[in-house]
C-alpha positions in Angstrom: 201.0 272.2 146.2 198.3 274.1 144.7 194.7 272.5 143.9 194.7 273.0 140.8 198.5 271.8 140.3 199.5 268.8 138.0 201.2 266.0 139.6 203.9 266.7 136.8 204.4 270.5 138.0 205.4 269.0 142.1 208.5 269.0 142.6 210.2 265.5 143.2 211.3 265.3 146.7 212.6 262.2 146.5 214.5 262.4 143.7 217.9 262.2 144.8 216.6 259.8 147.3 219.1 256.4 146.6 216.8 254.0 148.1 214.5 254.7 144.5 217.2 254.9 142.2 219.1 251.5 144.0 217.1 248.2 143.9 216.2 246.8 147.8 217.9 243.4 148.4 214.5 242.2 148.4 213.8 243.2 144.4 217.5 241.5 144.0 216.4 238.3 145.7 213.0 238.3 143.9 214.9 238.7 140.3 217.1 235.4 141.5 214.4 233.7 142.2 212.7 234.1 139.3 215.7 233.4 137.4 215.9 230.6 139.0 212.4 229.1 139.0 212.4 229.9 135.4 215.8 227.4 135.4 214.1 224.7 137.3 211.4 225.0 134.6 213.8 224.6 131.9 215.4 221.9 133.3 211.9 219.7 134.5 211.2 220.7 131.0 214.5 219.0 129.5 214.5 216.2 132.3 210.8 215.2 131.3 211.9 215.2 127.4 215.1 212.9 128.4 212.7 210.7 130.4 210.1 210.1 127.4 213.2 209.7 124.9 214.7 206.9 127.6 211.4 205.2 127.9 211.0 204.8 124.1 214.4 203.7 123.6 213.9 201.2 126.6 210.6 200.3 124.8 212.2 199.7 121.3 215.1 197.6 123.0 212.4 195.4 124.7 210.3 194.4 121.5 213.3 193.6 119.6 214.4 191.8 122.3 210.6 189.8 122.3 211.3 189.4 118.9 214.9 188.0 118.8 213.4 185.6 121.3 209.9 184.6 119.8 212.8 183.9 116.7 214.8 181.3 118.6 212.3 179.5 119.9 210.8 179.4 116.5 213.6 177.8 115.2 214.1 175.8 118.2 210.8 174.2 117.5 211.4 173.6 113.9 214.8 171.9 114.4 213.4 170.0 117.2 209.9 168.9 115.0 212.7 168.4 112.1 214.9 166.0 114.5 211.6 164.2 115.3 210.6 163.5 112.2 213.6 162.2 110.5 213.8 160.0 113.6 210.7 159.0 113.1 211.6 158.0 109.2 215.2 156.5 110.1 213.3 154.2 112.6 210.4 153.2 109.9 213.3 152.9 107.0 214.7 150.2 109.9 211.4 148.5 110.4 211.0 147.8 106.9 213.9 146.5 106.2 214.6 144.1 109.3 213.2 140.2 108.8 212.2 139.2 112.1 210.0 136.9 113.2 206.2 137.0 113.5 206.2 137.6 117.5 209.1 139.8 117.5 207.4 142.3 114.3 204.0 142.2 116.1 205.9 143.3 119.8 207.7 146.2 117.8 205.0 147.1 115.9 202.8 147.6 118.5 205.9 149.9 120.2 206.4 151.8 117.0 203.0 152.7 117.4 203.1 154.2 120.5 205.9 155.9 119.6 204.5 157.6 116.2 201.5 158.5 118.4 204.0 160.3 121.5 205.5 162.1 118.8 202.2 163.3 116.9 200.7 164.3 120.2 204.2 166.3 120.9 204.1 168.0 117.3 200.1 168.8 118.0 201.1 170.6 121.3 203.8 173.2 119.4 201.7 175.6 117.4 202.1 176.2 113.8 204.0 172.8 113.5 202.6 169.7 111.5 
């Protein structure tokens, strides 16, 4: 080669050389692996979508669930205040309309109290009832 010689004008030595014209094992292995981390990628990628779709599902299920519950016990406490109350009017409709004597009204009297006051101090203790 002359000084003054392009690197276009040399000729090619190597051309019919086939390790340049054939990839090396190595270039093949290299083009798998990226394949492949670009795969793995993909698939974090989709595995990390599925995860955030199953945790707001899980999410929904769980405050409907709260809610279905927080139901029930609201109408738990309203049969239950409900029952208490129309106990509590049976057993006055029965006070007034028993004639017993003086000693026997004063004894129940006193009882029926007691019990009118259990059953306000229960009805105090469940919110949102009275």
């Amino acid at each position: 080669m002359k000084l003054n010689q392009s690197y276009s004008a040399c000729p090619d030595e190597f051309g019919n050389a086939s390790f340049l014209s054939s990839p090396t094992r190595m270039e093949l292995l290299m083009t798998r692996v990226q394949t492949l981390v670009q795969q793995s990628n993909e698939l974090s990628k989709n595995e990390m979508e599925m995860l955030q779709a199953l945790r707001s599902t899980l999410l929904f299920c769980v405050e409907e669930m709260i809610s279905a519950i927080e139901a029930e016990i609201t109408k738990n406490q309203d049969l239950r205040c409900n029952t208490i109350k129309h106990a509590q009017k049976i057993i006055q409709d029965r006070f007034h309309s028993i004639k017993p004597d003086e000693d026997e009204l004063q004894g129940f009297s006193s009882e029926l109290q007691l019990f009118i006051q259990d059953i306000d101090t229960f009805q105090d203790c469940v919110p949102g009832r009275r």
